[in-house]
C-alpha positions as CSV (number, residue, x, y, z in Angstrom):
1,X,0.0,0.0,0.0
2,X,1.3,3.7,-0.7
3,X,1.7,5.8,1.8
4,X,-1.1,8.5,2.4
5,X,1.3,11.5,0.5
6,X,1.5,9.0,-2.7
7,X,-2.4,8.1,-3.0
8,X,-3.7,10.4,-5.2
9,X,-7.0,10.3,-7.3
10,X,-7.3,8.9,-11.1
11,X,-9.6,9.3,-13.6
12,X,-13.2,9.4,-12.8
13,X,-12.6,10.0,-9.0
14,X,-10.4,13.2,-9.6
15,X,-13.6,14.5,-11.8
16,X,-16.3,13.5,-9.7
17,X,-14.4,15.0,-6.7
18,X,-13.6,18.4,-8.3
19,X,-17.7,18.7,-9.7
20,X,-18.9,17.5,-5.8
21,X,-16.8,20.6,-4.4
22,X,-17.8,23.0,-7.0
23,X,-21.0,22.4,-7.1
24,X,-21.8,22.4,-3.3
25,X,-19.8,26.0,-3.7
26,X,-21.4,29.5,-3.4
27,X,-20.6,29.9,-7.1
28,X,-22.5,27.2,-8.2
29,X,-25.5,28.3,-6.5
30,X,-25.6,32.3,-7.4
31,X,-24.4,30.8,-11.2
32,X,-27.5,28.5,-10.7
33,X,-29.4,31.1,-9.1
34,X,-28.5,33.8,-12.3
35,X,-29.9,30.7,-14.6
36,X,-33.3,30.9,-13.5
37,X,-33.6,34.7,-12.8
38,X,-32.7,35.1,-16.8
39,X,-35.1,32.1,-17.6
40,X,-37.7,34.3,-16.0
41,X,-36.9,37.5,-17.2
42,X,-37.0,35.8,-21.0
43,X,-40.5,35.0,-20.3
44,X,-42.0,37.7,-21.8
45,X,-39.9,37.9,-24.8
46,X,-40.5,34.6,-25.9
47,X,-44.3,34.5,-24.9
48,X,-43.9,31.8,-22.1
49,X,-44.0,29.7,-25.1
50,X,-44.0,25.9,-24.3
51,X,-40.5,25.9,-25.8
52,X,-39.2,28.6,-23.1
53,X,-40.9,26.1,-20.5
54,X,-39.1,23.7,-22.0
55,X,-36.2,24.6,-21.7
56,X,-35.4,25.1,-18.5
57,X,-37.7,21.8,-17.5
58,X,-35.1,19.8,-19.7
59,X,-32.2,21.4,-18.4
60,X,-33.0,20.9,-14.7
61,X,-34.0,17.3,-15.4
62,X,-31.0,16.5,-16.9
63,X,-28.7,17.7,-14.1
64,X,-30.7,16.4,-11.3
65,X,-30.3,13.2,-13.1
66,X,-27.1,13.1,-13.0
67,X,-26.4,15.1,-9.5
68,X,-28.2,12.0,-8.3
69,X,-25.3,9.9,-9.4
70,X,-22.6,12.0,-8.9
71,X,-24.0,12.7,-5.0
72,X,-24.6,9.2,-4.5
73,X,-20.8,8.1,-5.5
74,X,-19.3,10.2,-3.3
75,X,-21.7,9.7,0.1
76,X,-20.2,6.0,-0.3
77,X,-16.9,7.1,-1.4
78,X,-17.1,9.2,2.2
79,X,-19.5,6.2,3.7
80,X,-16.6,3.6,3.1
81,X,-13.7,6.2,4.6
82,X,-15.9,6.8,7.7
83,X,-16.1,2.8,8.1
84,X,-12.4,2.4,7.3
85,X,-11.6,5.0,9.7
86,X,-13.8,3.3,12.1
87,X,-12.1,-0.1,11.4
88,X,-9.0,1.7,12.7
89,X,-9.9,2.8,15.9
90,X,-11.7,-0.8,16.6
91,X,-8.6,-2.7,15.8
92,X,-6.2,-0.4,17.8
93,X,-8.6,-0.6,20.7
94,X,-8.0,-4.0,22.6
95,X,-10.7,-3.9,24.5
96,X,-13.3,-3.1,21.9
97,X,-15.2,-6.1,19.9
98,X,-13.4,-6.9,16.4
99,X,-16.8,-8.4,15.4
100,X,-18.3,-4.8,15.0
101,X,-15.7,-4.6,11.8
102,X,-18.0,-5.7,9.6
103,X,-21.4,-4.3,11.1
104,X,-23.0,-2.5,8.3
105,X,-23.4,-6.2,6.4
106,X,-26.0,-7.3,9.7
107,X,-29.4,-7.4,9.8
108,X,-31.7,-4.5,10.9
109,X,-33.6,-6.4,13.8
110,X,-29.3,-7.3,14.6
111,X,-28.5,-3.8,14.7
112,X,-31.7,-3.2,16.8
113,X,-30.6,-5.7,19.6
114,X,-26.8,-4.2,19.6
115,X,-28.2,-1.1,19.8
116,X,-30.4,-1.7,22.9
117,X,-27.3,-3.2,24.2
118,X,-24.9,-0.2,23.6
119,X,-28.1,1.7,25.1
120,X,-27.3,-0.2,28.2
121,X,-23.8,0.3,28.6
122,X,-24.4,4.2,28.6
123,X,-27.3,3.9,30.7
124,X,-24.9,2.0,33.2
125,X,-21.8,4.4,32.5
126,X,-24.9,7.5,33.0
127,X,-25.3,6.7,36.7
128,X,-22.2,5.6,37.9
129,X,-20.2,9.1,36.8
130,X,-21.3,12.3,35.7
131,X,-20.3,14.0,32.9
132,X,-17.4,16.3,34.2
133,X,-15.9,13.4,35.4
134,X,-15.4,11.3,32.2
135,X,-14.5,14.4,29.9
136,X,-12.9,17.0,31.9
137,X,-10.1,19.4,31.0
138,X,-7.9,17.5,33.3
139,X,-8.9,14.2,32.1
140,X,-8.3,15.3,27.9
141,X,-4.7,16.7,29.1
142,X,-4.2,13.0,30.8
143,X,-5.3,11.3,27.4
144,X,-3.0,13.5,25.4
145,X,0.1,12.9,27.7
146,X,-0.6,9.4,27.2
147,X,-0.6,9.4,23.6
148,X,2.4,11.7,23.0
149,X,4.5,9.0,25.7
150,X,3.0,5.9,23.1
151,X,4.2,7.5,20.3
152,X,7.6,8.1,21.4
153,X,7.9,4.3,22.8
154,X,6.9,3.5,19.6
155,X,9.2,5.7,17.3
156,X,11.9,3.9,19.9
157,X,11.0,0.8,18.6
């Protein structure tokens, strides 16, 4: 596997990336924006004819169409990240469950009974401490120390 300064997009994914991030831009939206007001204000030069109408029907059906697409690819190109991501932190963790690495292939009524048992947990975590005692300033400046002194025993190794 490359390393995370080597991996860079090819092809489709470098296009479908660059038209995600300009479209969800302020650009897009005034340039879209601009579209319709001049649709409308050519209205009455062209008699609202059903050709005008047409126009602009065809021309928003056709990029919705393929916005659907385009949007779709890249929620599961950012779906699959998150679950990678996710992966990660399961696998470094020992004391968290390795058979929650491939969750999102269960069943709904599964993910139901995990979740009433997660539900639990917190419930019990919920009385036994409040919440200034499991995410205090002190207690982030502990966590930190830790992981700075495990990734210089580490870089030792």
């Amino acid at each position: 596997m490359k390393k995370n300064d080597d991996v860079k997009p090819h092809g489709f994914d470098k296009i479908s990336t660059a038209v995600t991030h300009a479209t969800g831009s302020t650009a897009a939206f005034i340039t879209a924006f601009s579209i319709i007001l001049l649709w409308i204000i050519t209205g009455p030069i062209f008699s609202y004819s059903d050709t005008w109408q047409l126009v602009i029907n065809t021309g928003t059906t056709i990029i919705t169409f393929l916005m659907v697409f385009l949007i779709q690819r890249s929620q599961n190109k950012d779906s699959m990240a998150v679950h990678l991501k996710l992966n990660e932190l399961i696998i470094a963790n020992e004391h968290a469950s390795n058979r929650l690495l491939t969750i999102e292939e269960i069943s709904e009524d599964d993910l139901k009974v995990l979740k009433l048992f997660y539900k639990k947990v917190a419930d019990l975590e919920n009385q036994s401490l409040d919440l200034e005692e499991t995410h205090s300033i002190d207690k982030a400046h502990s966590n930190h120390k830790k992981k700075l002194s495990a990734k210089s025993t580490s870089k030792k190794e």
